[in-house]
C-alpha positions in Angstrom: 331.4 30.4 116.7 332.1 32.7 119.5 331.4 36.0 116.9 327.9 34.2 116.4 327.3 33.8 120.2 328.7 37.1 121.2 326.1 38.8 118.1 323.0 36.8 119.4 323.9 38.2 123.5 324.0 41.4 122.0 321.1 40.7 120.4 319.3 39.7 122.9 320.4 42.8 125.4 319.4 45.3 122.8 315.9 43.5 122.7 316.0 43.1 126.4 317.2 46.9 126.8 314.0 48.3 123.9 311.3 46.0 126.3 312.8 47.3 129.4 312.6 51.2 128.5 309.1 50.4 127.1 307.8 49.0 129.8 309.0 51.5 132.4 308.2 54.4 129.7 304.4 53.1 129.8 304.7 52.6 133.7 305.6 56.6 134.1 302.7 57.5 131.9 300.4 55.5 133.1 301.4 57.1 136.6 301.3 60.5 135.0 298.5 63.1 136.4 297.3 63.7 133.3 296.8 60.4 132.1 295.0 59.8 135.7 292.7 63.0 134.7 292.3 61.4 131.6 291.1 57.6 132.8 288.7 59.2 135.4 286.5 61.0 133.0 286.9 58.8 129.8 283.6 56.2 131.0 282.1 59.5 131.7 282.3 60.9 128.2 281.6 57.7 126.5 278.6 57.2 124.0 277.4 53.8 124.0 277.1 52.3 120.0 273.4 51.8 119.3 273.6 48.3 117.9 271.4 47.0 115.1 268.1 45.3 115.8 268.3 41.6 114.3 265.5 39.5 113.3 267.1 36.2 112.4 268.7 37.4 109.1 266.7 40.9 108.6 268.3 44.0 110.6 267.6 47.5 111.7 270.8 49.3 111.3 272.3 50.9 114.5 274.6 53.6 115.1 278.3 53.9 115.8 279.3 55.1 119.9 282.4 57.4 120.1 284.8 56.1 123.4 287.9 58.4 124.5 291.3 57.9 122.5 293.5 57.8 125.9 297.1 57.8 123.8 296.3 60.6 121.6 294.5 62.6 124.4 297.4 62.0 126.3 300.0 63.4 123.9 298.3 66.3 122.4 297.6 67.4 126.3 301.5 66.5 127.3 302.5 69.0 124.6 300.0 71.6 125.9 301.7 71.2 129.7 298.5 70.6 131.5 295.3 68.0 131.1 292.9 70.1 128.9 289.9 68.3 128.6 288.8 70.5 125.4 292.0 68.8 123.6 290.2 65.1 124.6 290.4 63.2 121.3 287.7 60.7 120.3 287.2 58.0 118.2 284.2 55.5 117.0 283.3 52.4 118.7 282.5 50.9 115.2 279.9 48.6 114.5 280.9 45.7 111.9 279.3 46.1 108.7 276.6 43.4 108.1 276.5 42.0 104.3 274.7 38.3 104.7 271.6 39.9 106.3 269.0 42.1 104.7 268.4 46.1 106.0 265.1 46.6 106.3 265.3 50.4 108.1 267.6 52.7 109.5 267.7 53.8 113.0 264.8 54.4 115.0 266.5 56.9 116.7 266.6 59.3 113.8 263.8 61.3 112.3 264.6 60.1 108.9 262.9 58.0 106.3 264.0 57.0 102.7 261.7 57.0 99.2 262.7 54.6 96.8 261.3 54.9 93.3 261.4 52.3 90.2 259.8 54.9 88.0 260.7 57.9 86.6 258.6 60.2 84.9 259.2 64.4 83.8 256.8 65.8 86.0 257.2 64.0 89.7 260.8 65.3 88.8 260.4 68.4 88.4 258.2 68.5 91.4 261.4 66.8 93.1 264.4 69.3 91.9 261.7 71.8 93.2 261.6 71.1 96.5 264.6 69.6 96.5 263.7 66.1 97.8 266.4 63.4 98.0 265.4 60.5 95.6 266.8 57.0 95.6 266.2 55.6 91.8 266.7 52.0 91.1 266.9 51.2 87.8 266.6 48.0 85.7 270.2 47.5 84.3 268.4 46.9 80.7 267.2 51.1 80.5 270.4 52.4 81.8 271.6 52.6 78.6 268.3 53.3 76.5 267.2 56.0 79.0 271.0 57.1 79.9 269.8 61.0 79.0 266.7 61.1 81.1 268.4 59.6 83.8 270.7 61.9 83.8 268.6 64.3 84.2 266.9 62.6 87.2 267.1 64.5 90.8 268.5 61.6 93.1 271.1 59.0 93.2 270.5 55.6 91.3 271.5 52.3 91.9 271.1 48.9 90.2 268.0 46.9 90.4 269.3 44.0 88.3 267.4 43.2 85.4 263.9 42.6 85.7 264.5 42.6 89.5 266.7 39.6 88.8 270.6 40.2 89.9 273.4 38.0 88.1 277.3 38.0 87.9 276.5 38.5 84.3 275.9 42.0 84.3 276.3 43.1 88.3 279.7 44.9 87.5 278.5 45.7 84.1 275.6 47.6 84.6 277.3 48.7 88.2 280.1 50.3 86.2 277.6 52.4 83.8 276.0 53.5 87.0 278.9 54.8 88.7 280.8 56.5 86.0 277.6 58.2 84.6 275.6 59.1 87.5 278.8 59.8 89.9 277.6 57.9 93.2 278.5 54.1 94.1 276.1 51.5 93.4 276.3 49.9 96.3 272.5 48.4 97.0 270.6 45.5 95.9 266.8 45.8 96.4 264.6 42.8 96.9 260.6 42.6 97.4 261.1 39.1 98.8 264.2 36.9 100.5 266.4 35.8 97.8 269.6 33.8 99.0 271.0 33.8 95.6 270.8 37.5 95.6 272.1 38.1 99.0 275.4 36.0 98.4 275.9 37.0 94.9 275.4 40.9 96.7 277.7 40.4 99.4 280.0 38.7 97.6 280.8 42.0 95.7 280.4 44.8 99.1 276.7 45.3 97.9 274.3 45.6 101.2 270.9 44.1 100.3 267.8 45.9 101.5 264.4 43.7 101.5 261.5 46.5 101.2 257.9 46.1 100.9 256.5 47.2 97.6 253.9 49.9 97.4 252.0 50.0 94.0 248.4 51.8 95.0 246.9 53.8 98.0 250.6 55.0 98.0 249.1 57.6 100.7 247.2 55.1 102.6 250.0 53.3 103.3 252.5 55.7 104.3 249.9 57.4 106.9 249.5 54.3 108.8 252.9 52.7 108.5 255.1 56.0 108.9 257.8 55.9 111.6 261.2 56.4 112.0 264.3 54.8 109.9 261.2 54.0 107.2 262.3 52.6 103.6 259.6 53.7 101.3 259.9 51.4 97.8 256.8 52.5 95.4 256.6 51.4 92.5 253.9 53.7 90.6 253.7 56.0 88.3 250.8 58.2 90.0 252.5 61.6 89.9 249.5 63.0 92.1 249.9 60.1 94.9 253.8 59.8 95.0 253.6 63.5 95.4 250.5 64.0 98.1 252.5 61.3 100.0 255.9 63.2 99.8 254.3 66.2 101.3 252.5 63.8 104.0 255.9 63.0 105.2 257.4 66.3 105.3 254.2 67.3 107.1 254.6 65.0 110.1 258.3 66.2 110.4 260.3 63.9 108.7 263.5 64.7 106.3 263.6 62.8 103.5 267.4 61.4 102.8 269.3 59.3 100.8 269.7 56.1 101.2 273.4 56.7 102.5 272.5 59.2 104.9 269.4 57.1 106.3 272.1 53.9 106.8 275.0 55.9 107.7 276.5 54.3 111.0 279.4 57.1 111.8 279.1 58.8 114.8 281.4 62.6 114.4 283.1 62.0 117.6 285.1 65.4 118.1 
């Protein structure tokens, strides 16, 4: 009995002895000059996240901010000798990623905007590889294998857009699978014209963000001059090479880049 109580007061020393030495280890940093340099500038360099704009259960994605790393700043600049403010390290001030609510744009802040096509035809693609336009195809899971070769052939990155627009645990990994292993980009969108609960759940459920886009079928061109702005998710659904390509050139016209779906969503901020 008195082995076991002379174990646990050692024990309890070393415990006491580990808590002590930390806690006057983080006392001298946090006393240290450069930590002080450090903790008057890091408010100063700090970028504020953009956060998303929410509409009840529709969002405009935002963008991540970038706030200073104080331990990491503080040991790369105690093994230089000196507070360097070119060795400050960053890191994101994330924003949580959002599955139960539909993306309907990406930031405003961005000069971006996204086309999203249901159609594919030889032509319009060629016009695309051309020019070298970034393409987001959504294809109905029931051509993915019928069409697989002129898909593959396609300019852009494809996703899933159920089968006849209808997504169901039936084939949602299935046809997800024959997406990713012959197309070599994650499927990981759900398009809908309309709200869909069913769709949303059954998307999140699986990591699949839902965007809810307006479909464009004519006056492609019409459309896009008076509703073109910033974060824009273009879904046309047409097969009016002439239009779909007029339109393409409207929007590089007024400045914008056209991107993937990825890029135009991407939170990450590259904090140095």
């Amino acid at each position: 009995m008195k082995n076991i109580f002379k174990v646990t007061g050692i024990l309890i020393l070393t415990g006491f002895s580990f808590f002590y030495t930390d806690k006057v280890s983080n006392i001298i940093k946090n006393n240290d000059p450069i930590m002080n340099r450090i903790d008057n500038v890091k408010d100063i360099l700090t970028v504020s996240k953009i956060d998303p704009i929410i509409y009840d259960d529709e969002y405009i994605t935002g963008i991540n901010g970038c706030i200073v790393n104080r331990e990491e700043s503080y040991k790369k600049m105690k093994s230089n000798g000196e507070y360097n403010q070119d060795l400050m390290v960053m890191k994101e001030d994330k924003i949580k990623d959002d599955y139960d609510k539909y993306i309907i744009g990406g930031p405003k802040q961005k000069r971006k905007v996204s086309i999203l096509l249901t159609n594919y035809d030889q032509r319009l693609n060629d016009f695309i590889k051309e020019n070298n336009i970034n393409i987001n195809y959504f294809i109905d899971g029931s051509n993915i294998k019928k069409d697989i070769g002129i898909l593959m052939e396609l300019n852009g990155k494809k996703y899933y857009y159920g089968r006849d627009k209808k997504y169901t645990n039936k084939y949602l990994l299935y046809d997800n699978s024959l997406i990713e292993s012959n197309f070599k980009n994650k499927s990981s969108y759900c398009l809908v014209t309309e709200k869909n609960s069913m769709t949303l759940e059954l998307c999140s459920r699986n990591k699949m963000k839902t965007i809810k886009a307006i479909e464009i079928k004519e006056n492609i061109l019409n459309y896009i001059k008076e509703n073109l702005s910033n974060g824009e998710i273009i879904l046309i659904n047409s097969n009016n090479y002439e239009e779909i390509k007029y339109s393409i050139n409207y929007i590089l016209s007024k400045g914008y880049k056209i991107v993937y779906l990825d890029e135009l969503l991407d939170k990450t901020n590259n904090c140095r």
